[in-house]
C-alpha positions in Angstrom: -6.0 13.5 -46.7 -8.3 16.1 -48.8 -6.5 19.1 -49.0 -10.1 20.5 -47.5 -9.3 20.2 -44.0 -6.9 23.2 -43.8 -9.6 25.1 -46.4 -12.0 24.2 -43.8 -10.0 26.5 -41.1 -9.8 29.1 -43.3 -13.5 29.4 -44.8 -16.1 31.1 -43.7 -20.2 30.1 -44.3 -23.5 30.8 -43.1 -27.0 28.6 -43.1 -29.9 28.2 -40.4 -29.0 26.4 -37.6 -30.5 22.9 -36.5 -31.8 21.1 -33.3 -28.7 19.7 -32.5 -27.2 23.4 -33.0 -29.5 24.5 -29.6 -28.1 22.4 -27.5 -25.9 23.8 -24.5 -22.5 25.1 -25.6 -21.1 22.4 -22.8 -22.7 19.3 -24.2 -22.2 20.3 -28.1 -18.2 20.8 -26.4 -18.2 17.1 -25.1 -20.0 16.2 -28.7 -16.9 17.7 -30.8 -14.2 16.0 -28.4 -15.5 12.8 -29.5 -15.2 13.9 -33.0 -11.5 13.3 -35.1 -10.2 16.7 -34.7 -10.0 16.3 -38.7 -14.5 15.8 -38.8 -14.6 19.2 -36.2 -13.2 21.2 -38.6 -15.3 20.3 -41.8 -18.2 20.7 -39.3 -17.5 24.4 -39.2 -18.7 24.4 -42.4 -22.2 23.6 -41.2 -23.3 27.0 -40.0 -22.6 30.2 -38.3 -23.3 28.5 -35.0 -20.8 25.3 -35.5 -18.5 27.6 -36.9 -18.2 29.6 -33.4 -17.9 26.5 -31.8 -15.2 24.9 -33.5 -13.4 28.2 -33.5 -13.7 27.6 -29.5 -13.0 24.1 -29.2 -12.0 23.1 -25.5 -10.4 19.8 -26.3 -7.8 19.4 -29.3 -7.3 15.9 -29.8 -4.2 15.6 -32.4 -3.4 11.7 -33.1 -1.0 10.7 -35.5 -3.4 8.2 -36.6 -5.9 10.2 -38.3 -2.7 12.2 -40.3 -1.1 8.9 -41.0 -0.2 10.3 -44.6 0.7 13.7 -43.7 4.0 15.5 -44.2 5.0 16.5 -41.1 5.1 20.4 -42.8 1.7 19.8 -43.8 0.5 18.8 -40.5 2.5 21.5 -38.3 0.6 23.9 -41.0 -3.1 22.5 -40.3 -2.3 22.9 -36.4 -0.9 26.0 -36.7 -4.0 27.4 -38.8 -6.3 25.9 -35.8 -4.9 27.3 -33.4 -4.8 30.7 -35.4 -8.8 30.9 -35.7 -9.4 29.9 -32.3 -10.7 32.7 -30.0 -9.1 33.2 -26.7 -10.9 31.0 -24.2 -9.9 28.5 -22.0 -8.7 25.2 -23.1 -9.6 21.8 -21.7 -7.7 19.1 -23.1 -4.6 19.4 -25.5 -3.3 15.9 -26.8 -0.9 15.5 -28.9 0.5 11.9 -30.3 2.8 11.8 -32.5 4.4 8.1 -33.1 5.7 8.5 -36.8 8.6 9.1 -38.7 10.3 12.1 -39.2 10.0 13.8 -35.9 7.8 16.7 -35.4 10.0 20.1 -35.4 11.2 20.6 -31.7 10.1 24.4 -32.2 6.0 23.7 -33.7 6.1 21.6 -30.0 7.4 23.8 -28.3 5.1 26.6 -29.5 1.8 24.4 -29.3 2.4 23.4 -25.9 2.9 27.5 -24.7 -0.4 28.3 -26.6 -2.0 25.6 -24.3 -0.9 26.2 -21.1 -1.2 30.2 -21.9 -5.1 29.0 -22.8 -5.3 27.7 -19.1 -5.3 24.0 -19.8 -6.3 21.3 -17.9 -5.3 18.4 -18.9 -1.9 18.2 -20.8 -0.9 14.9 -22.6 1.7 14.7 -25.2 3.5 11.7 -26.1 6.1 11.9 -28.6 8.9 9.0 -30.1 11.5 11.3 -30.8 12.1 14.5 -28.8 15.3 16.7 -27.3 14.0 16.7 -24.1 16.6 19.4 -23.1 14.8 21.7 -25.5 11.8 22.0 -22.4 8.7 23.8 -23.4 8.4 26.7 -21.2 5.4 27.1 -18.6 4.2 23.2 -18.4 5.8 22.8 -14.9 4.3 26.4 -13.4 0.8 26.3 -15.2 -2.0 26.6 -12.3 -4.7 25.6 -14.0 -3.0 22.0 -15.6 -5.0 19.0 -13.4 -3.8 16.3 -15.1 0.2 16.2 -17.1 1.3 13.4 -19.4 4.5 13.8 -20.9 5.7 10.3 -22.4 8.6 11.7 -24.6 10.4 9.0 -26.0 14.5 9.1 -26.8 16.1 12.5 -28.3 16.7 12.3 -31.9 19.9 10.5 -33.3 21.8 13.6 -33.4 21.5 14.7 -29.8 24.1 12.0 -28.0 24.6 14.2 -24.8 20.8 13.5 -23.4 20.0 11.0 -21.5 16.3 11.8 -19.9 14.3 14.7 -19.0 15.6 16.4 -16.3 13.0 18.2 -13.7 13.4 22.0 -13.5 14.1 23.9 -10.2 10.8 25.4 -10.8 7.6 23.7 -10.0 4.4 24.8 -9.0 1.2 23.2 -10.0 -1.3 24.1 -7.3 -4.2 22.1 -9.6 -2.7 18.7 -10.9 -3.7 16.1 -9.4 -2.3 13.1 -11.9 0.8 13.0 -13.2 2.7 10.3 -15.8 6.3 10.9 -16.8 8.1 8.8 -19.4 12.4 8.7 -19.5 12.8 11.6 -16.7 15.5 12.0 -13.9 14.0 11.6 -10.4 15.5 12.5 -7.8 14.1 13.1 -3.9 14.1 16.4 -4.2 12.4 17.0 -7.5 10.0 14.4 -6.4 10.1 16.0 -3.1 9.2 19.6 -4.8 6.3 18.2 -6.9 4.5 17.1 -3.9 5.0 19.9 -2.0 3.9 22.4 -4.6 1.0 20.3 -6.0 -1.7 19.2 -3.1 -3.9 17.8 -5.2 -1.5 15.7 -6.4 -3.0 11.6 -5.8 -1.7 9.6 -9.0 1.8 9.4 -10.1 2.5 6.9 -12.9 6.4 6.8 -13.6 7.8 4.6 -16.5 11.0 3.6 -18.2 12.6 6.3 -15.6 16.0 7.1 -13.9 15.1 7.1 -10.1 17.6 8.1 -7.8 15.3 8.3 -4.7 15.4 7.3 -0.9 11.5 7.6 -0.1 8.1 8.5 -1.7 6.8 10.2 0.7 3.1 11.5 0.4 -0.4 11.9 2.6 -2.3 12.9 -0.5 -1.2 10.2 -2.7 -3.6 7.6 -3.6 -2.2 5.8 -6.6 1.6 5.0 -7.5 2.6 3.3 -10.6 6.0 2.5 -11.2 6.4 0.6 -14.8 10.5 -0.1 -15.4 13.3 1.5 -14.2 16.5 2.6 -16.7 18.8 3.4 -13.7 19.6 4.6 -10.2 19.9 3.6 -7.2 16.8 1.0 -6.8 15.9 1.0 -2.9 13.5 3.4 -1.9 10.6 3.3 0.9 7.0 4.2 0.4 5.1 6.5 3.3 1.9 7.3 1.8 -0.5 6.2 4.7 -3.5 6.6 2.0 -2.5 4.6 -0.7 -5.1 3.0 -2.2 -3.8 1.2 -5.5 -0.1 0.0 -5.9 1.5 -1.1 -9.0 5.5 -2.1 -9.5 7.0 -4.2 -12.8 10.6 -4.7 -13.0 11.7 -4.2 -9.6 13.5 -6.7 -7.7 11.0 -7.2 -4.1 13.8 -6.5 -2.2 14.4 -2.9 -3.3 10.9 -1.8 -2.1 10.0 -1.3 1.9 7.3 0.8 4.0 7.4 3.4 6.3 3.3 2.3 7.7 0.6 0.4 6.5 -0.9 1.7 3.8 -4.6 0.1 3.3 -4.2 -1.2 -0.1 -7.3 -1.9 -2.2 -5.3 -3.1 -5.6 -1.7 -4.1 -6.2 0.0 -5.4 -9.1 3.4 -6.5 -8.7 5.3 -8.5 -11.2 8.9 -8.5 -9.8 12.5 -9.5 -11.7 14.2 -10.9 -8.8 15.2 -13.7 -7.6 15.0 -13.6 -3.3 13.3 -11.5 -1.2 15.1 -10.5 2.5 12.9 -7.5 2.7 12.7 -5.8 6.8 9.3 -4.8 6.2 6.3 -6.9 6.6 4.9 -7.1 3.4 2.1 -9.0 3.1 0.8 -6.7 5.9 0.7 -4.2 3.1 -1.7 -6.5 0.9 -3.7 -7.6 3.7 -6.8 -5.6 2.9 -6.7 -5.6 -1.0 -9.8 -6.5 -3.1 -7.6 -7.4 -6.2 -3.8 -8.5 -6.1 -2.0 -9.4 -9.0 1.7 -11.1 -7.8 4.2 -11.7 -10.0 7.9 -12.9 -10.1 10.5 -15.6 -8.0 11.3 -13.2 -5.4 7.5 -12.8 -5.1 7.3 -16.5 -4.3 9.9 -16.5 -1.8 8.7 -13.6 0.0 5.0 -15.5 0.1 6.6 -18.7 1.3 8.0 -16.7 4.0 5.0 -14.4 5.4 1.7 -16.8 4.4 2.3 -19.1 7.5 1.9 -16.2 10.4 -0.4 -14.3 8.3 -3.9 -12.7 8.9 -6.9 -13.4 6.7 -7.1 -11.5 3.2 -10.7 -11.1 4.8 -11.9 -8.6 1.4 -9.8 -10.3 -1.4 -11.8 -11.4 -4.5 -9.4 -11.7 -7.0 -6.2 -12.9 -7.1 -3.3 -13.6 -10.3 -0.3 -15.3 -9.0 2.5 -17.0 -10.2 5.4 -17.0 -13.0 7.0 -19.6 -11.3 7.4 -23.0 -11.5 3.9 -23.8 -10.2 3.6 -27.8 -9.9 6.3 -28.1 -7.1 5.3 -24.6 -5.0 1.6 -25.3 -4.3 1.9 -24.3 -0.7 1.8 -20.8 -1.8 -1.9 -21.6 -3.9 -3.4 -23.5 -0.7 -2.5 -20.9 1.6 -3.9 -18.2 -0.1 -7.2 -20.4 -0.6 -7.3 -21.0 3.3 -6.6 -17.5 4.1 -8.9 -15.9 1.6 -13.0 -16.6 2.4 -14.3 -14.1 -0.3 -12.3 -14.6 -2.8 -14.3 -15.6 -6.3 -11.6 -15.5 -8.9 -8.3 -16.7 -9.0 -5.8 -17.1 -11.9 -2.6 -18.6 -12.3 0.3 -17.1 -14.3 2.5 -20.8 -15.1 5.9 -20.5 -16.3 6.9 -23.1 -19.3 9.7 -25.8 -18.6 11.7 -25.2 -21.6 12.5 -28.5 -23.2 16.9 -28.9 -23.7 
């Protein structure tokens, strides 16, 4: 990396400006957050006017990618320095990825994430490897403004063998956000339970790799639920969100998961680890109005085998992945999903290998 970059923050020039300088401060905005973050500051250097925008730039980008031989010192020193000429305006979009070796300091995080939620930030996504997630950076889970919050912070460093996973404050309120994706966190009903309560908006919640210590997911705002893995708790928990629209589950035994109504369904992707299915609810009654399903896992079969012979047509299905099972002796499953499914155009199967002794 040219040692220009951080020179680039720091100098100052003058020149005419050009067509492309005229445009509307909005669309030359959208412009520099397509642009490496490392390219929007040399473009300062163009003129007077590119200087003033890149020393308002609504959407910091920070990869770990494009500083792939950086010193961590040296790259906490070229944020620092951008976020030191910026002028005080609101902030769209502050990403920071950071998925290299040695960790970034705790404290530089810490700092950059309080500048962007004091900046009135929007959208909020930093994922990190290493992190000690019981060092929380203040204001992320009371910011008014934040619509969208993606923390995927991976395990605490090597030294910090008390952690386990982010623990939720007592304090939430985020009014605006209306998606939110956490990585290694500690749910529990009532910090799920205070999330929805004190964010509205709120219509996607991706969770992944998580403790979950819940009874119900309970929601008539949400619209999209993604849970990807589960690290521990207690595993059964219902679903009452009677405007779901797109469901997706990996890792979960079948079983586990139950509804409180019907939601209608549009998309699901399930791809289960169990091994029987003996769930109360009727869950193909769930599916029944899905465009796209993508089923996955034994128990999924056994559940199938159970509901497809007293259930109602998949009357606006169009696509459909199945399988991970032994498929050549369970083709009931296949033929009654071709019977009950007039529309559907696509349809995949998923075959699981006989290993050879």
């Amino acid at each position: 990396m040219e040692s220009g970059d951080e020179h680039a923050i720091e100098s100052d020039s003058g020149s005419d400006t050009d067509r492309i300088s005229e445009l509307p401060e909005d669309i030359l905005q959208k412009i520099l957050s397509s642009v490496r973050i490392r390219a929007a500051v040399r473009m300062r250097r163009l003129s007077r006017r590119w200087r003033e925008l890149c020393e308002s730039l609504q959407f910091i980008h920070l990869d770990y990618r494009d500083f792939e031989h950086w010193k961590v010192k040296k790259f906490a020193r070229f944020v620092n320095n951008l976020l030191l000429v910026r002028q005080k305006v609101d902030l769209h979009t502050f990403q920071l990825h950071w998925d290299s070796h040695p960790p970034l300091n705790c404290n530089d995080v810490r700092m950059w994430i309080g500048y962007a939620v004091k900046n009135n930030v929007k959208v909020l996504d930093v994922k990190l490897r290493l992190y000690d997630k019981t060092d929380l950076p203040p204001g992320i889970f009371t910011c008014r403004s934040l619509q969208e919050l993606n923390l995927q912070w991976g395990e605490a460093p090597l030294w910090d063998c008390k952690h386990t996973g982010l623990v939720l404050p007592d304090m939430i309120n985020l009014p605006s956000l209306k998606r939110l994706t956490l990585r290694d966190v500690e749910v529990s009903d009532l910090s799920l339970k205070r999330f929805i309560a004190r964010s509205p908006s709120l219509e996607d919640i991706h969770l992944i790799d998580s403790a979950m210590y819940l009874d119900c997911i309970a929601s008539t705002a949400l619209k999209r639920l993604t849970l990807d893995g589960v690290l521990d708790g207690r595993c059964v928990f219902k679903i009452s969100a009677p405007h779901l629209i797109s469901f997706e589950c990996t890792d979960y035994p079948l079983k586990a998961i139950s509804w409180k109504g019907q939601p209608s369904l549009e998309s699901a992707r399930i791809d289960t680890c169990g091994y029987t299915f003996d769930g109360e609810s009727k869950f193909t009654g769930v599916l029944a109005h899905a465009k796209k399903l993508a089923l996955f896992g034994a128990d999924i079969k056994v559940m199938l085998e159970k509901e497809l012979p007293t259930c109602s047509v998949f009357a606006s299905l169009t696509t459909l992945e199945i399988g991970d099972w032994y498929l050549s002796g369970d083709l009931f499953v296949v033929i009654r999903f071709l019977q009950l499914s007039p529309r559907l155009e696509k349809l995949t199967f998923r075959h699981r290998s006989v290993r050879c002794m």
